[in-house]
C-alpha positions, 0 to 999 in steps of 0.5 A: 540467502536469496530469500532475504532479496525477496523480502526486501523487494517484497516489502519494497513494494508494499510501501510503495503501494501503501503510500500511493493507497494513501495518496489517493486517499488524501485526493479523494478527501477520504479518511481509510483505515481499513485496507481491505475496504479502501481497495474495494472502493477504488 
């Protein structure tokens, strides 16, 4: 049953992370669509 805690936190997580990446996105003025890029830029 634990697992299922785990992947909603992990999950949980994910989104808040995905939504401060697009946050600064939108500060910077600058379109991302590749994940893996917009982390190195930061």
């Amino acid at each position: 049953m634990y697992i299922y805690i785990y992947i909603y936190i992990y999950i949980y997580i994910y989104m808040e992370n995905m939504q401060k990446i697009m946050r600064k996105n939108r500060h910077r003025g600058k379109d991302c669509l590749n994940l893996h890029e917009c982390n190195i830029n930061y």
